[in-house]
C-alpha positions, 0 to 999 in steps of 0.5 A: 582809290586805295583798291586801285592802288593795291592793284597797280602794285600786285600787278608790277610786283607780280611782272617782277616775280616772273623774271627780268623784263622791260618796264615801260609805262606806255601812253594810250596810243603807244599801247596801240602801237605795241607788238610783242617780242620777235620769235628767236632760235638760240643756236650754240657756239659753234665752228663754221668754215666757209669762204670767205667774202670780199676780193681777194688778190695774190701777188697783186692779181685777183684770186679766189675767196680763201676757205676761213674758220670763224668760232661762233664764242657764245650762244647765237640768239636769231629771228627765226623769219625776217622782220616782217612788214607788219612788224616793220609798219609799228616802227613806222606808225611810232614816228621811228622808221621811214615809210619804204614807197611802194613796197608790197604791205602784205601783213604776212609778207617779210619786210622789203624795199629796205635799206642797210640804214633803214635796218639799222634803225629798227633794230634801235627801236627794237632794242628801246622798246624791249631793253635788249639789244637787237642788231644785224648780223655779221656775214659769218653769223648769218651764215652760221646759222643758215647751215645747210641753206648758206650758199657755196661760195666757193671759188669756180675759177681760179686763174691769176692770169685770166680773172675774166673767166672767174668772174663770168662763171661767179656771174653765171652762177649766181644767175642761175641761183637767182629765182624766177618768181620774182613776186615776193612771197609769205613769210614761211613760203621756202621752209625751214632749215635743220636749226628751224630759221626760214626762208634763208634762201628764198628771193629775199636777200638780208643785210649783215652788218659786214662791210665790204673788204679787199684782202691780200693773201700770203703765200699759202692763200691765207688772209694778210694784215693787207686789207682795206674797208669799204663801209658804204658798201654790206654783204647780203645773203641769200640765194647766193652772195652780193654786196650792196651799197648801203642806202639801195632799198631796191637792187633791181635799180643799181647799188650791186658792186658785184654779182647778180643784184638781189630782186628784194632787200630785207633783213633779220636781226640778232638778240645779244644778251649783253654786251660782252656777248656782243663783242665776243660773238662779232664773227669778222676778222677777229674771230677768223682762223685759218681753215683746217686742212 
């Protein structure tokens, strides 16, 4: 009895030594259920300039997205592959996400059919069962660390007076980006970036936790204080740009408020290493300036 006690004591005090971690004292069958942390890349502050997403008018009528400068402040730690099913099963077998129906189960493959909230409480059970905190992305920090695979969003056409002909050609262009092999694929089947993140740009779309806006530029194209949010409806990344309401797990079936709907909706989740890092590395409005030149 007493030799099991030491050993029980070396072993917490050896965990300790190693470094801060997460102490959990774990039941039979959670033990069973546990997975180990997600891979993640830490990428450095950064500026990123890119156009930026929502509707846009000038002078009360449609225009093209304005070119914005967001600072990434603090270092960004992201998974390096979307969550994947069998990840995405241990939060189902441990009673705290919903069973996605009929959605492929492929242990290898990325987790789909899921929806902005089934998301959302993942990266809860993700951040109980490690003790950090695990959250979406924002679209600028998507984007940033998708580096040369972001999608081009920028504006095609850009006619005040016809804002018919901007949307057909955004339609015809996200219609040609969408892939033709419907069938989801294995995690890693579309490669890495230059930053080590993959599949950013295969035929699975990925929630962030930026909400859909509406925007008034000023005079020289910049973003107004004139914006409205819509909260019910995410930006997706992907292959191109989209915007999903929040409770769609399947977009071929509707929910898609602009542009060609994505074939699969799954995600990928940021590491924060505190909360003041959270708040300073939010991306959004706050942290947009205009474009340089």
């Amino acid at each position: 009895m007493l030799l099991a006690l030491k050993l029980k004591t070396a072993i917490v005090a050896a965990a300790f030594a190693a470094g801060p971690v997460a102490v959990s004292f774990w039941s039979k069958d959670e033990a069973k259920r546990a997975i180990a942390p997600p891979e993640m890349v830490e990428l450095s502050p950064g500026r990123l300039q890119y156009w930026a997403a929502g509707d846009f008018t000038r002078d009360g009528r449609p225009a093209g997205a304005p070119r914005v400068t967001v600072e990434i402040r603090r270092p960004l730690s992201i998974m390096k592959h979307q969550v994947s099913a069998a990840e995405y099963r241990a939060c189902v077998d441990d009673g705290a996400c919903l069973a996605r129906k009929g959605a492929p189960a492929g242990a290898d493959l990325p987790a789909v059919m899921v929806n902005f909230r089934d998301a959302e409480t993942y990266a809860k059970w993700l951040s109980r069962k490690f003790g950090h905190r695990y959250r979406l992305p924002t679209d600028a920090e998507w984007t940033y660390a998708a580096g040369s695979r972001a999608p081009d969003e920028a504006p095609l056409v850009n006619d005040p007076d016809n804002p018919a002909q901007r949307w057909l050609r955004q339609y015809e262009r996200e219609a040609e980006a969408d892939p033709t092999d419907k069938e989801v694929k294995a995690v890693g089947s579309f490669g890495a970036n230059e930053r080590g993140l993959v599949d950013l740009a295969g035929n699975v779309w990925e929630w962030t936790s930026s909400c859909f806006t509406r925007t008034a530029l000023d005079r020289a194209g910049r973003p107004s204080a004139q914006r409205s949010e819509n909260c019910g409806v995410r930006v997706v990344e992907g292959r191109h740009r989209a915007y999903v309401t929040d409770f769609i797990r399947d977009a071929r079936g509707g929910g898609c408020s602009q542009g060609t709907p994505p074939s699969y909706l799954g995600f990928r989740l940021v590491r924060d290493r505190d909360a003041e890092g959270w708040l300073s590395s939010l991306g959004g409005w706050f942290g947009r300036l205009p474009a340089d030149g």
